[in-house]
C-alpha positions, 0 to 999 in steps of 0.5 A: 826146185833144185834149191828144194832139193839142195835143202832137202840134201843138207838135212840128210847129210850131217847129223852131228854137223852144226846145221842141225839147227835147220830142223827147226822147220818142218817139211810141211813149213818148208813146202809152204816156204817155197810155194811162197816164194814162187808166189803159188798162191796157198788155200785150205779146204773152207777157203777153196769151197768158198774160192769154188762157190765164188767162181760159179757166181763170177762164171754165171756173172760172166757168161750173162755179160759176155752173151749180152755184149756178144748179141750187141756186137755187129762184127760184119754184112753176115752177122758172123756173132749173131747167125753162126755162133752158139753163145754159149759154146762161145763163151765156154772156148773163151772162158777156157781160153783165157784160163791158158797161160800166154805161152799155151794161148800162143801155142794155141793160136800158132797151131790155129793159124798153121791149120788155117793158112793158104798161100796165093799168088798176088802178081804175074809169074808166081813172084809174089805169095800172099798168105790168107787165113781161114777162120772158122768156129764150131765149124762154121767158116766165120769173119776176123772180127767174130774170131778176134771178139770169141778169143778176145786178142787184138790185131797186134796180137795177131799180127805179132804171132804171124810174124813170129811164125815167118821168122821163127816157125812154131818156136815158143815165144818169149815175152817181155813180161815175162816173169824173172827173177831178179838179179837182186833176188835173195836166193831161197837157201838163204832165206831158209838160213834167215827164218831158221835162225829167228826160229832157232833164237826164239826157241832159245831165247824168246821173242819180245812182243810188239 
């Protein structure tokens, strides 16, 4: 944003300056530029109403399969997903859930386990302390598995956000996809510079067909 800013700087500042060339692209051609670049995805009105109707389908799609594997799941001796789980509040929390970016998603789960958490002594003279974890739904006490399939995260994942928890509090976690940019990337000012130019020439010159 701050390169936004820069640009939005430039084209104020001189107006007899050589640079006036930039106004070759408009303020609605330079917010399209830019979501381009941070790679937002960019829809109009008929396409987001079709995007609209195609989520429900897939929604719909979705929910008949998740209910369908959920009462085929035996998770435990209690059968946590088929006796104490409403399915469709469970797949509402799921399909919310994963509409989270991973960071909320950790943020989420950390706050889970924090509020969940109990510590007992495992050995004689309190030397040793075990945490236990609580899992529950719609507030209903269930098992791991149960909570493990409605959030559908892994055992490594667990496992890795109470680690990070002992070490590193409710810290955010810093993933290794993590999206950066590369080192190598062409900075957006610059790229601004390469379009303005072939509009700039094509405004003057033309452009040769393919």
């Amino acid at each position: 944003n701050s390169q936004l800013e820069n640009y939005n700087k430039n084209l104020e500042e001189d107006e007899n300056d050589e640079s006036d060339e930039f106004l070759f692209i408009s303020k609605y051609q330079l917010q399209k530029y830019h979501q381009i670049y941070n790679n937002v995805k960019i829809v109009n009105n008929l396409e987001e109403d079709n995007l609209n109707n195609n989520e429900l389908t897939t929604i719909n799609n979705n929910e008949e399969t998740f209910i369908k594997q959920l009462s085929e799941t035996n998770c435990c001796q209690n059968n946590c997903l088929k006796e104490k789980i409403n399915f469709k509040k469970a797949f509402l929390r799921n399909f919310n859930f994963q509409l989270l970016s991973k960071s909320n998603q950790d943020s989420f789960l950390m706050g889970y386990f924090i509020g969940s958490s109990n510590l007992k002594n495992t050995s004689k003279g309190n030397k040793r302390i075990r945490i236990y974890y609580n899992y529950s739904f719609d507030s209903e006490e269930i098992c791991l598995q149960a909570f493990k399939f409605i959030y559908e995260i892994g055992s490594t994942r667990i496992e890795n956000i109470r680690t990070h928890l002992s070490q590193e509090d409710i810290k955010a976690r810093i993933h290794k996809s993590a999206r950066k940019s590369s080192h190598t990337a062409i900075p957006f000012f610059t790229i601004l510079k390469i379009i303005n130019f072939i509009l700039s020439y094509a405004n003057k010159w033309g452009l040769l067909s393919p």
